[in-house]
C-alpha positions, 0 to 999 in steps of 0.5 A, spaced: 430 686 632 437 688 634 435 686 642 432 679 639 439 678 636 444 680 641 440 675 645 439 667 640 445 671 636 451 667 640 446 660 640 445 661 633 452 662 632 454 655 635 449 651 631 452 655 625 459 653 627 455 645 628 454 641 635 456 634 637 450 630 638 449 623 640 446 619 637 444 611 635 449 611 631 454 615 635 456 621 636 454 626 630 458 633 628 450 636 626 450 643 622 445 648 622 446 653 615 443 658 614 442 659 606 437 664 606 433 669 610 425 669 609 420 674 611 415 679 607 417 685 603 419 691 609 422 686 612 426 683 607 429 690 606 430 691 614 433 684 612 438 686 608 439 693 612 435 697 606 430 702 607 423 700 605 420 699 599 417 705 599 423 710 599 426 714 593 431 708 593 426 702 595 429 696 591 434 692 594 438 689 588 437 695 584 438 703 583 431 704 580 428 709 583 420 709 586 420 714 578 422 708 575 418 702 577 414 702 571 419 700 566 420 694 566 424 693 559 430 698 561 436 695 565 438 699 572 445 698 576 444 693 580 447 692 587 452 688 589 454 685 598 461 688 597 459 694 594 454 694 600 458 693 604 462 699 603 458 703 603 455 701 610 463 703 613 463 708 610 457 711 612 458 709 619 465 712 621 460 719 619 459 722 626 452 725 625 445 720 625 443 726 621 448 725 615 448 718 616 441 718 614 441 723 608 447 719 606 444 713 606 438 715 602 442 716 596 443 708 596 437 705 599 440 703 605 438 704 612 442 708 617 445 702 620 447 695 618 442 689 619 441 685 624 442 679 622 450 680 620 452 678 626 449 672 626 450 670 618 457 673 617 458 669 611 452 670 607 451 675 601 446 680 603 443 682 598 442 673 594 440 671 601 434 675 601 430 673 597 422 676 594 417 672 598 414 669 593 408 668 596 406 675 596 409 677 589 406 670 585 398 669 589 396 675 592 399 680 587 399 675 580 395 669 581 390 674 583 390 680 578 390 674 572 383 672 576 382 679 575 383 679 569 380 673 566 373 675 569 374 681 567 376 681 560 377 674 557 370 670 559 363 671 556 358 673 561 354 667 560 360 663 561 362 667 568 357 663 571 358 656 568 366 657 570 363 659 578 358 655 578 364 648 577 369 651 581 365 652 587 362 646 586 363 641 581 371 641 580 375 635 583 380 638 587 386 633 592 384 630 598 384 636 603 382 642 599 376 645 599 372 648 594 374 656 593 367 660 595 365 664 587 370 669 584 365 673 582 363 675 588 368 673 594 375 673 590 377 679 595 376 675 600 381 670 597 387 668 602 393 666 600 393 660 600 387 660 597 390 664 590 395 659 591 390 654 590 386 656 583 394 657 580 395 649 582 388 647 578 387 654 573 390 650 568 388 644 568 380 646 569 382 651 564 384 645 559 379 641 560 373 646 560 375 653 556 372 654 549 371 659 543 365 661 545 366 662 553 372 667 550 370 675 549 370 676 541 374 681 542 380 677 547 379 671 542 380 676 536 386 678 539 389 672 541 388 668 534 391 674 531 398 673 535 402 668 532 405 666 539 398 665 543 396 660 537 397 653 540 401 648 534 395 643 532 400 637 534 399 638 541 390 639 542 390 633 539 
């Protein structure tokens, strides 16, 4: 990475700076900003110049340690760009490597800064480096909500029926193909694919799903929960 950027760096610089072009209607001051950085979980946290998500201190906005991740319900001590940025001076005018790393350990940070600094100079570190959504929401979420709607809310004969209409009978938008049966291929869903059913779940679900294709139990349950039970003005 750092061989990438010492090469595009000083283009990319130039493009954040703007150029003029000429164009039809004369020449134009074109700007290029970068808002923000993308890329999927390890390499969001080299992004930001933190270790992965795998050390003690593996959240980039937070201190939770990897002890903590289950309690989503307490507040941690967040990180902050300056704060950051304090702490990499710091630990660069450390002369040893090996206390540079040890150092760092103690706040999640990798030993050198990141890369992309010195191209995006004014961006804030930690902000402009955000969750890769589709990793967290359909590979992880869509996908354990599908999980769990087969595995725990429908009934046996309407896991087939449910199947049955998604692979072949449901309309979808123009382009989509059917999704192969949850029942037998979900763990070969793609990304794309997860993403697909969260789009259509709702309304399949709305236009389909009734009392009696939901587990006595899961149904129970929900109709004894005051905020699951929908206000009979909107099933009208």
């Amino acid at each position: 990475m750092d061989d990438v950027v010492s090469t595009i760096g000083p283009s990319l610089r130039a493009l954040d700076e703007g150029q003029e072009l000429a164009l039809p209607t004369g020449k134009t001051l074109v700007c290029a900003f970068t808002m923000a950085y993308t890329g999927d979980m390890p390499q969001q946290q080299s992004n930001a110049g933190m270790l992965h998500q795998s050390a003690t201190f593996g959240c980039r906005a937070c201190y939770a340690t990897d002890q903590d991740r289950g309690q989503l319900s307490t507040g941690w001590e967040l990180k902050y760009h300056y704060e950051n940025e304090r702490i990499h001076q710091y630990m660069i005018s450390i002369p040893s490597k090996i206390n540079r790393a040890e150092f760092g350990r103690q706040y999640g940070m990798a030993a050198e800064p990141a890369a992309l600094q010195k191209i995006s100079l004014a961006l804030d570190i930690i902000m402009s480096r955000p969750g890769d959504p589709a990793h967290s929401e359909f590979n992880c979420i869509t996908n354990m909500l599908h999980e769990l709607l087969l595995a725990e809310i429908l009934a046996a004969s309407a896991k087939l029926q449910y199947a049955k209409i998604l692979r072949e009978e449901f309309p979808l938008p123009p382009g989509w193909g059917y999704l192969r049966s949850p029942l037998h291929y979900l763990g070969t869903y793609s990304l794309s694919k997860h993403a697909r059913w969260s789009v259509i779940a709702p309304i399949f679900m709305r236009v389909w799903l009734q009392d009696e294709y939901i587990q006595p139990e899961f149904l129970k349950a929900m109709q004894e929960e005051p905020r699951l039970v929908m206000p009979k003005q909107f099933l009208k």
